[in-house]
C-alpha positions in Angstrom: 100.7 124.2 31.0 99.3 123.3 34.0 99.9 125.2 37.1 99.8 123.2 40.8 100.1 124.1 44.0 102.5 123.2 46.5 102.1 123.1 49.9 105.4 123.2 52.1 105.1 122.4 55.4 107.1 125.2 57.3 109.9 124.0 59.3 111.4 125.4 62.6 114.9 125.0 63.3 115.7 124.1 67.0 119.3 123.1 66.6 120.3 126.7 66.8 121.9 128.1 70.2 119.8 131.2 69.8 116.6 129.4 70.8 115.8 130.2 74.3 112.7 131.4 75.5 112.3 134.8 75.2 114.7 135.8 72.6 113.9 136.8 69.2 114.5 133.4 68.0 112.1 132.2 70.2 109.7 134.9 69.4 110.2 134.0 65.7 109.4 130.4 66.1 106.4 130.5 68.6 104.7 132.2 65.8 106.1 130.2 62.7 104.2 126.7 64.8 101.0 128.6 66.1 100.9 129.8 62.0 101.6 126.4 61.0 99.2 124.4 63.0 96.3 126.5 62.1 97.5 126.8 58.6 98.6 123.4 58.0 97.7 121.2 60.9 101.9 120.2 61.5 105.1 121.4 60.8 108.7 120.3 60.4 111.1 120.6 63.5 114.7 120.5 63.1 116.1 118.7 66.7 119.0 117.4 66.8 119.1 115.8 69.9 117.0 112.7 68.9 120.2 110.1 68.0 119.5 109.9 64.5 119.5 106.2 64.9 116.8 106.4 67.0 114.7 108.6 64.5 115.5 106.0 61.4 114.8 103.0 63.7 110.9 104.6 64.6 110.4 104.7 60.8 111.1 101.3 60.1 109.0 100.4 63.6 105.9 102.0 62.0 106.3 100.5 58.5 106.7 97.5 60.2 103.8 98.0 62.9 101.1 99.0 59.6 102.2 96.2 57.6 101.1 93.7 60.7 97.9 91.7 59.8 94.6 93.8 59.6 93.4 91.1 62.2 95.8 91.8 64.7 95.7 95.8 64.5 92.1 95.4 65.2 92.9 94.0 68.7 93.6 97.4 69.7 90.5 98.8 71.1 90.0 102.2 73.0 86.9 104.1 74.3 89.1 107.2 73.5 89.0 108.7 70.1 91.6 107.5 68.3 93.3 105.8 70.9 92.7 102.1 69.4 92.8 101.0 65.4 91.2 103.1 63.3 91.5 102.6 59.4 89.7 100.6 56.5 87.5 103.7 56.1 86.0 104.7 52.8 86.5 108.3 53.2 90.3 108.0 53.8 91.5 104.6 52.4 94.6 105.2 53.2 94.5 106.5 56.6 95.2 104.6 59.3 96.4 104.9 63.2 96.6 103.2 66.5 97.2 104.8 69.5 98.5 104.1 73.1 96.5 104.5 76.0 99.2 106.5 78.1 102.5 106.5 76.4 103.8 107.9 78.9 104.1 104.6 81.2 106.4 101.7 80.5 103.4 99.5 81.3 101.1 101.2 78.8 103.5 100.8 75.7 104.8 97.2 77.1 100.7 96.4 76.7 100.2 97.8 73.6 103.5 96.2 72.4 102.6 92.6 73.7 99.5 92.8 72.1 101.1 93.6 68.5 103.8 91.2 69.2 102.5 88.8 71.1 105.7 87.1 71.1 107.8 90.5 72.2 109.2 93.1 70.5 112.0 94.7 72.6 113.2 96.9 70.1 109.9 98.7 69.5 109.7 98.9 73.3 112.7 100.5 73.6 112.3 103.0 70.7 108.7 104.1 71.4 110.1 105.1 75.4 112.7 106.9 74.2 110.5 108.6 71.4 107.6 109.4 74.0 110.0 110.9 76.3 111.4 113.5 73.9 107.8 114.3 72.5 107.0 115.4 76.6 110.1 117.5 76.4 108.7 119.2 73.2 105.2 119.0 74.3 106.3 120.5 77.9 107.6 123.8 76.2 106.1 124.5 73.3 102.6 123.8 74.6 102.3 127.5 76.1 102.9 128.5 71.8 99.3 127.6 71.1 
């Protein structure tokens, strides 16, 4: 028979009360994600405060972002790594990304959303601000982990 390996992506549970900076808990996860990221380049985080709507609607945005026409993802051009299209690469065939200039700016992702969707896309608007602004909250504490 044979044998494979499987690689599980550990996960960190924030849902629990115990988490707080400086407590065990804390402790505990700070070095479960430093482990992670140099072991596995991600990890899993439980966090319940992103509406769970919001979290199945961003899945369905992306699907629906890749699936646009190879011509129009192209558009997106950055002279930051990986902040424009990037895909169609024999290395990694089925890689692909696109990024956003600055995320972090209602401008930046109305841009990048008016050029996907030339015609307007409010709901991918809405969900990518909402989804940016909880990755800054996670981004602001955990960055001191690593």
């Amino acid at each position: 028979m044979d044998s494979q390996n499987v690689c599980e992506v550990p996960v960190v549970d924030f849902t629990v009360k115990e988490m707080k900076q400086g407590t065990e808990k804390w402790v505990s996860a700070c070095k479960v994600i430093r482990n992670a990221l140099e072991d596995h380049g991600c990890f899993y985080a439980l966090y319940d405060k992103v509406p769970t709507e919001l979290h199945n609607s961003l899945f369905t945005l992306m699907e629906e972002q890749f699936d646009l026409p190879l011509e129009t993802k192209m558009q997106k051009i950055s002279d930051k790594p990986y902040h424009g299209y990037y895909g169609q690469n024999a290395h990694a065939p089925l890689y692909e990304s696109l990024g956003i200039n600055d995320p972090l700016t209602a401008e930046e992702i109305q841009k990048f959303t008016k050029l996907m969707w030339p015609e307007g896309h409010d709901h991918f608007w809405y969900c990518s601000r909402y989804r940016f602004s909880y990755v800054v909250w996670f981004f602001n504490t955990f960055s001191n982990v690593v």
